[in-house]
PDB file of N, CA, C and O in Angstrom:
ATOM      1  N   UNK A   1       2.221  11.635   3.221  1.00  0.00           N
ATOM      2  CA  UNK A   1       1.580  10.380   2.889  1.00  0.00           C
ATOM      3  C   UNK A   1       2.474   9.534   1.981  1.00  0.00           C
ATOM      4  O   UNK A   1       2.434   8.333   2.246  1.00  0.00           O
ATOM      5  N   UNK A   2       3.395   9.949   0.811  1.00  0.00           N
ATOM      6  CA  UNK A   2       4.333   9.449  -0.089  1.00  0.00           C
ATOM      7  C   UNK A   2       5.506   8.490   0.995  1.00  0.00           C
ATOM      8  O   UNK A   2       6.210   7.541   0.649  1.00  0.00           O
ATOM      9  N   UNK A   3       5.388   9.194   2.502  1.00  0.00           N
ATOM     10  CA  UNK A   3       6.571   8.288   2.933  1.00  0.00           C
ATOM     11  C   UNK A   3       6.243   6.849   3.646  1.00  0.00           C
ATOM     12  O   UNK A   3       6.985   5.869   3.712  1.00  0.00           O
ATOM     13  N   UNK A   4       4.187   7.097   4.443  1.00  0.00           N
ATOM     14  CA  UNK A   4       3.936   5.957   4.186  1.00  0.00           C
ATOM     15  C   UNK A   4       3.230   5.006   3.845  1.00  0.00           C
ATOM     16  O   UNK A   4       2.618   4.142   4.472  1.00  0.00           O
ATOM     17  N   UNK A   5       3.460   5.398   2.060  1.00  0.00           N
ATOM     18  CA  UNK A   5       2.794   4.620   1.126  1.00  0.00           C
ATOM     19  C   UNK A   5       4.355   3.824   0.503  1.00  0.00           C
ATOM     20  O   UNK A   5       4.298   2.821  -0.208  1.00  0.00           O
ATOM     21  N   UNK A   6       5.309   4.289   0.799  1.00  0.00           N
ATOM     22  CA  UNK A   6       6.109   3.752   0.128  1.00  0.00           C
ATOM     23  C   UNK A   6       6.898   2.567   1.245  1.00  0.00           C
ATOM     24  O   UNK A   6       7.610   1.622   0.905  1.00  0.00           O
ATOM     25  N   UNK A   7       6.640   2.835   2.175  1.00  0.00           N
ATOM     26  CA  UNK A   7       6.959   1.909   3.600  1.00  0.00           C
ATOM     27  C   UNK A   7       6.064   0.696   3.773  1.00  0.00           C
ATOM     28  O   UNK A   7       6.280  -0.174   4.616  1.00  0.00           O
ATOM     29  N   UNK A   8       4.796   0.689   2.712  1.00  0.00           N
ATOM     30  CA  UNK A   8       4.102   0.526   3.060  1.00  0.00           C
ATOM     31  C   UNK A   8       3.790  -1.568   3.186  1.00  0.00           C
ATOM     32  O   UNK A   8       3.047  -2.424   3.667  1.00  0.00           O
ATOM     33  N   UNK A   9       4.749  -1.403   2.525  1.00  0.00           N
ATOM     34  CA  UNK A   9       4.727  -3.385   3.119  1.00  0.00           C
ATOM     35  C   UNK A   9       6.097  -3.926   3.841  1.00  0.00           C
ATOM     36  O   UNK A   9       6.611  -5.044   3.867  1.00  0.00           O
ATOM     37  N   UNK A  10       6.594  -2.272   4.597  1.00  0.00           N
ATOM     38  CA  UNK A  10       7.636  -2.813   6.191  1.00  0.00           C
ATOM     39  C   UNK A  10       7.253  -1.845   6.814  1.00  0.00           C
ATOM     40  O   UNK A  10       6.479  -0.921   6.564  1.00  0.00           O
ATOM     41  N   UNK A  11       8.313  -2.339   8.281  1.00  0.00           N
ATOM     42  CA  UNK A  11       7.698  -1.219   9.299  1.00  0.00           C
ATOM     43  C   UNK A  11       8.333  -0.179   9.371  1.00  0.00           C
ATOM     44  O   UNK A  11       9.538  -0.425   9.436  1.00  0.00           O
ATOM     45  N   UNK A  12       8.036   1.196   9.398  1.00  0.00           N
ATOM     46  CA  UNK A  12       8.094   2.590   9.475  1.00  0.00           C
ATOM     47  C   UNK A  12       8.871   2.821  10.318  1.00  0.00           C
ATOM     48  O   UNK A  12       8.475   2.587  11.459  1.00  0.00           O
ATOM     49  N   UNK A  13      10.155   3.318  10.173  1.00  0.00           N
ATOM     50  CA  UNK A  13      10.884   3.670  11.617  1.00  0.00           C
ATOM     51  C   UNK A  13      10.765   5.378  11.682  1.00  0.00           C
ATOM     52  O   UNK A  13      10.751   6.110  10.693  1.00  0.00           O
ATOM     53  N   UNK A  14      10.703   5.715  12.783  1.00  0.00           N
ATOM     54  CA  UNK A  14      10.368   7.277  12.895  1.00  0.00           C
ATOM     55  C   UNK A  14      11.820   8.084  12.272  1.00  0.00           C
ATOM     56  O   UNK A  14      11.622   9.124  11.643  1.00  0.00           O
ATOM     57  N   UNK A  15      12.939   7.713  12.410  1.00  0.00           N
ATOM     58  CA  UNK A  15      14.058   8.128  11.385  1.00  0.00           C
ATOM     59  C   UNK A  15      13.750   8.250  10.238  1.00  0.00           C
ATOM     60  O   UNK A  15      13.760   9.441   9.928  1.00  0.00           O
ATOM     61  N   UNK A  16      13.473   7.602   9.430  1.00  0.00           N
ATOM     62  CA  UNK A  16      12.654   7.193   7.826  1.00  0.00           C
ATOM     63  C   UNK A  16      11.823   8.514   7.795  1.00  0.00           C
ATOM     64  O   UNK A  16      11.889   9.015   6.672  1.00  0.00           O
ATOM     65  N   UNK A  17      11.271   9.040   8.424  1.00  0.00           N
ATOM     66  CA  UNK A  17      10.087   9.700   8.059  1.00  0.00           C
ATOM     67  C   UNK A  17      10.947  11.284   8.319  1.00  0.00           C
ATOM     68  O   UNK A  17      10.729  12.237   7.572  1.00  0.00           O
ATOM     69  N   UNK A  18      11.925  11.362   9.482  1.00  0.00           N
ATOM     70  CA  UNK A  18      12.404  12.528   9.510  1.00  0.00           C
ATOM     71  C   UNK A  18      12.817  13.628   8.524  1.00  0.00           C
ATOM     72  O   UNK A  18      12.733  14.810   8.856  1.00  0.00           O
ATOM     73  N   UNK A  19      13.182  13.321   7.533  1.00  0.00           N
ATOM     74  CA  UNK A  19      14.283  13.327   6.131  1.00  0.00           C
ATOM     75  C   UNK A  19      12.538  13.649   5.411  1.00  0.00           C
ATOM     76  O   UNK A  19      11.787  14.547   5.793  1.00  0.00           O
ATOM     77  N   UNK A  20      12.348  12.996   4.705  1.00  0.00           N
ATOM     78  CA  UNK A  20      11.095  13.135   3.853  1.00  0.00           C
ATOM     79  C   UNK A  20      10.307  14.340   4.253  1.00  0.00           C
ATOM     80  O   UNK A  20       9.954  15.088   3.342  1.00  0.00           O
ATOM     81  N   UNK A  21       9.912  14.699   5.739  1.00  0.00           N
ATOM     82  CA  UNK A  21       8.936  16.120   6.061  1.00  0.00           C
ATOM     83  C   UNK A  21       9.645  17.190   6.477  1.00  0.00           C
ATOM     84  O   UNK A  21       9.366  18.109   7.247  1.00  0.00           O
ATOM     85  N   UNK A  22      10.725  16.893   5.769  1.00  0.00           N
ATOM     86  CA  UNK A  22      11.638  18.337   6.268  1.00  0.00           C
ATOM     87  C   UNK A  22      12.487  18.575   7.197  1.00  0.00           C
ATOM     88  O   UNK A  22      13.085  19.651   7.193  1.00  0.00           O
ATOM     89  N   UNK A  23      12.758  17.453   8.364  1.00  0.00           N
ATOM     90  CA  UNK A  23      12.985  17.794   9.606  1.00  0.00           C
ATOM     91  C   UNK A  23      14.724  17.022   9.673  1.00  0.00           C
ATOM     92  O   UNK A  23      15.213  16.104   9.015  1.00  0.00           O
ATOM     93  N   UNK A  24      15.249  17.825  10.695  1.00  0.00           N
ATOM     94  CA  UNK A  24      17.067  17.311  10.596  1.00  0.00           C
ATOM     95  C   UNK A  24      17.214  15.813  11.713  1.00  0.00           C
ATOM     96  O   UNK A  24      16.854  15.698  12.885  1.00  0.00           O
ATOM     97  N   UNK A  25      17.748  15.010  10.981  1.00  0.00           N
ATOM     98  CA  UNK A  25      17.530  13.401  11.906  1.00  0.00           C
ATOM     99  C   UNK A  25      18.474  13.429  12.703  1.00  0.00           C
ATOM    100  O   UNK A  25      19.555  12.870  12.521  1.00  0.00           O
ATOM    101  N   UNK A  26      18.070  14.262  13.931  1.00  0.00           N
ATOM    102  CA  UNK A  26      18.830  14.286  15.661  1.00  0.00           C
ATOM    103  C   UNK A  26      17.646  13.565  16.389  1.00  0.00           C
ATOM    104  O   UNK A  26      16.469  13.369  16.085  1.00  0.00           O
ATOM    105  N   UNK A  27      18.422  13.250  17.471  1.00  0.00           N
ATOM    106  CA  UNK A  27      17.700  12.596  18.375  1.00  0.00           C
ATOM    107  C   UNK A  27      16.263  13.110  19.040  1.00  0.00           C
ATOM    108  O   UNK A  27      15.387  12.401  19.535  1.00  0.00           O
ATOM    109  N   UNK A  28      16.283  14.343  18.923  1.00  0.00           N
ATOM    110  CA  UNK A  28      15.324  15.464  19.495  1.00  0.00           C
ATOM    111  C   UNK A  28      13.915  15.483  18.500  1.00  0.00           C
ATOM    112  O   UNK A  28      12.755  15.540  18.908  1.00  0.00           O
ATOM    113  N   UNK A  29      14.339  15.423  17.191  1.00  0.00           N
ATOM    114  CA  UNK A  29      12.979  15.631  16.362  1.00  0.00           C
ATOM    115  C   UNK A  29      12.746  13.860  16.003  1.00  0.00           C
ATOM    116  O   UNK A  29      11.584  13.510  16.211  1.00  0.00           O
ATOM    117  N   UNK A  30      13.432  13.038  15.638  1.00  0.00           N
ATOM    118  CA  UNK A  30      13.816  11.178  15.858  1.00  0.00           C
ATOM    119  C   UNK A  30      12.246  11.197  17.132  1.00  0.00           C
ATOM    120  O   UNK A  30      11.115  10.791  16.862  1.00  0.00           O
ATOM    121  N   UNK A  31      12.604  11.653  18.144  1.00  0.00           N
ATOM    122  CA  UNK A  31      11.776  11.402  19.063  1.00  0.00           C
ATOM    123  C   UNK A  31       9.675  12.093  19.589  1.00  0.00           C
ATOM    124  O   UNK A  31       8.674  11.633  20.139  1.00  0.00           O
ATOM    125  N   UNK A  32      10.202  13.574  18.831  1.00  0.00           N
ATOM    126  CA  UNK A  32       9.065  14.150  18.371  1.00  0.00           C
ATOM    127  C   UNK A  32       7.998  13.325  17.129  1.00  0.00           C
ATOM    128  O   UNK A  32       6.809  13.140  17.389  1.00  0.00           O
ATOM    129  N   UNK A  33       8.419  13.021  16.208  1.00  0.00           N
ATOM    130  CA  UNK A  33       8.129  12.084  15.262  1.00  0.00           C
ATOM    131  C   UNK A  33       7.249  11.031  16.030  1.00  0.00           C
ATOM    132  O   UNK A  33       6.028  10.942  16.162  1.00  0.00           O
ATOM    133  N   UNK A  34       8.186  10.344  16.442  1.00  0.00           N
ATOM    134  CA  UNK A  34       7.778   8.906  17.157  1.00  0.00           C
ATOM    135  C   UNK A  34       6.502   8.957  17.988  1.00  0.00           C
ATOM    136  O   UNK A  34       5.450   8.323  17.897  1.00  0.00           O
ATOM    137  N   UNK A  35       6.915   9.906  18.825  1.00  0.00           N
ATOM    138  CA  UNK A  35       5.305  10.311  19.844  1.00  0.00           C
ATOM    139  C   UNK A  35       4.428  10.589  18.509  1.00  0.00           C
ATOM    140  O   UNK A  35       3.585   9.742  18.215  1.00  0.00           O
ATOM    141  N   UNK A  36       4.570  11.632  17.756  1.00  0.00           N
ATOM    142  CA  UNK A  36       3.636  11.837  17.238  1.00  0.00           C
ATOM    143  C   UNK A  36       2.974  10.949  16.120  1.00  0.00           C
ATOM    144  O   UNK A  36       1.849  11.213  15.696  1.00  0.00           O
ATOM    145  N   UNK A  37       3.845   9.701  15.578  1.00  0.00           N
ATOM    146  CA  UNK A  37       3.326   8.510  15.215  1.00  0.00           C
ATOM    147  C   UNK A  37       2.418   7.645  16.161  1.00  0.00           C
ATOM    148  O   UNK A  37       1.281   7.247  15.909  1.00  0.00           O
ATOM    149  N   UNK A  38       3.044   7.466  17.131  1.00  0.00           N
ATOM    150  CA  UNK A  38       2.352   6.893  18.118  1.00  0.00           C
ATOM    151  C   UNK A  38       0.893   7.611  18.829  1.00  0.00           C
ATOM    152  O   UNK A  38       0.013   7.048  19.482  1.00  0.00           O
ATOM    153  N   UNK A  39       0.988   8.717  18.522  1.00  0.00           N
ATOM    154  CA  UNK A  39      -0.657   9.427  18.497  1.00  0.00           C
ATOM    155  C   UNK A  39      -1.143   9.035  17.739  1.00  0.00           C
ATOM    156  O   UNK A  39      -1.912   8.155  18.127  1.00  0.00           O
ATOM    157  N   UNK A  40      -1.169   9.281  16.089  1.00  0.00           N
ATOM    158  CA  UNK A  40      -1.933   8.263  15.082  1.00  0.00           C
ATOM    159  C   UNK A  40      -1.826   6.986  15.078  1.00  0.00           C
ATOM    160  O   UNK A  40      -2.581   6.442  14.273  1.00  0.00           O
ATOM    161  N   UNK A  41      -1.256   6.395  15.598  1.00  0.00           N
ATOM    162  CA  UNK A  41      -1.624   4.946  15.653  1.00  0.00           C
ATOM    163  C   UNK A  41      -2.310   4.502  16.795  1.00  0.00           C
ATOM    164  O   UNK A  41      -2.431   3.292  16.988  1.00  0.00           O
ATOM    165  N   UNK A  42      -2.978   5.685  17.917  1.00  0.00           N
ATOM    166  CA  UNK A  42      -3.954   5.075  18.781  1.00  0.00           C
ATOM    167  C   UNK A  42      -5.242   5.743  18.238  1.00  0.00           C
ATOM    168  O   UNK A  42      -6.308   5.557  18.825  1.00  0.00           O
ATOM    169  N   UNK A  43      -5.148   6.702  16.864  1.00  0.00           N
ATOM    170  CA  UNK A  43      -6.145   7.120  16.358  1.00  0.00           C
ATOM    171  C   UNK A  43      -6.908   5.784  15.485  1.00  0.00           C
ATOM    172  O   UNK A  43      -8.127   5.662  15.368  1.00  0.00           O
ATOM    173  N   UNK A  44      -5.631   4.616  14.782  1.00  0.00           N
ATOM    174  CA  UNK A  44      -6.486   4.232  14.123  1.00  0.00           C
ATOM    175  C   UNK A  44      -5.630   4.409  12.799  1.00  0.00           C
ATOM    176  O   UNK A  44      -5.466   3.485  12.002  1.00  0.00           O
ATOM    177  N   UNK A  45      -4.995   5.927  12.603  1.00  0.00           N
ATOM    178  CA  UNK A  45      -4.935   5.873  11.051  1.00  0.00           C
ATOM    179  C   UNK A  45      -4.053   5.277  10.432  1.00  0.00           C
ATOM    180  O   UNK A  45      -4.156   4.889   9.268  1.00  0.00           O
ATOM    181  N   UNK A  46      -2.541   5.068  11.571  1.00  0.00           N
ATOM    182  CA  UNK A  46      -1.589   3.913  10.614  1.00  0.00           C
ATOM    183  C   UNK A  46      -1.929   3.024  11.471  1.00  0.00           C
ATOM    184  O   UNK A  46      -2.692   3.207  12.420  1.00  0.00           O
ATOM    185  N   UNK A  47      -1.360   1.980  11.169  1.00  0.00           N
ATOM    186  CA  UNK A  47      -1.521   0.781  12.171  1.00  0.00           C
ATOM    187  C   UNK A  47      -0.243   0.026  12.609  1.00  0.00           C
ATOM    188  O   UNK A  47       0.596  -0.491  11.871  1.00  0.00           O
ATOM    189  N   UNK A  48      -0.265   0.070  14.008  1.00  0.00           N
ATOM    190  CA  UNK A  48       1.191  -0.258  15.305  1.00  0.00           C
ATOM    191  C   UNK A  48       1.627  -1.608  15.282  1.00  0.00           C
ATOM    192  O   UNK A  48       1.001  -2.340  16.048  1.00  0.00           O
ATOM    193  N   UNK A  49       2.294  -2.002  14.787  1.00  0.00           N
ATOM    194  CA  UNK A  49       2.691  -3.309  15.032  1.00  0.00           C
ATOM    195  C   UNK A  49       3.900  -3.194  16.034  1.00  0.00           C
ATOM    196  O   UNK A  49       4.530  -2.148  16.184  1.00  0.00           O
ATOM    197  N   UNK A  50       4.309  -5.004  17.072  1.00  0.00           N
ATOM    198  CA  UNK A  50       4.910  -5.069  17.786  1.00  0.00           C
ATOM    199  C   UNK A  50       6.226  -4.920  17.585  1.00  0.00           C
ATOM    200  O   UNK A  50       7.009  -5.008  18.531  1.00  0.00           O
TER     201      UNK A  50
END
């Protein structure tokens, strides 16, 4: 939550977030991330901008 509360007045790139939850910023987890942002943001809990 610290990574996006601190993002929290730009937009979130799924790289940004890799680093902060532990994970090594390759293209492979870069992309795991992303889907899995993009699941919470059809939940509702962050919100998707264009």
């Amino acid at each position: 939550m610290a990574v996006f509360a601190a993002a929290a007045d730009a937009p979130l790139r799924a790289r940004a977030v890799c680093g902060p939850v532990g994970l090594e910023v390759v293209p492979n987890s870069i992309n795991n991330v992303r889907l899995k942002l993009k699941r919470l943001a059809g939940r509702g809990i962050p919100a998707e901008i264009e």
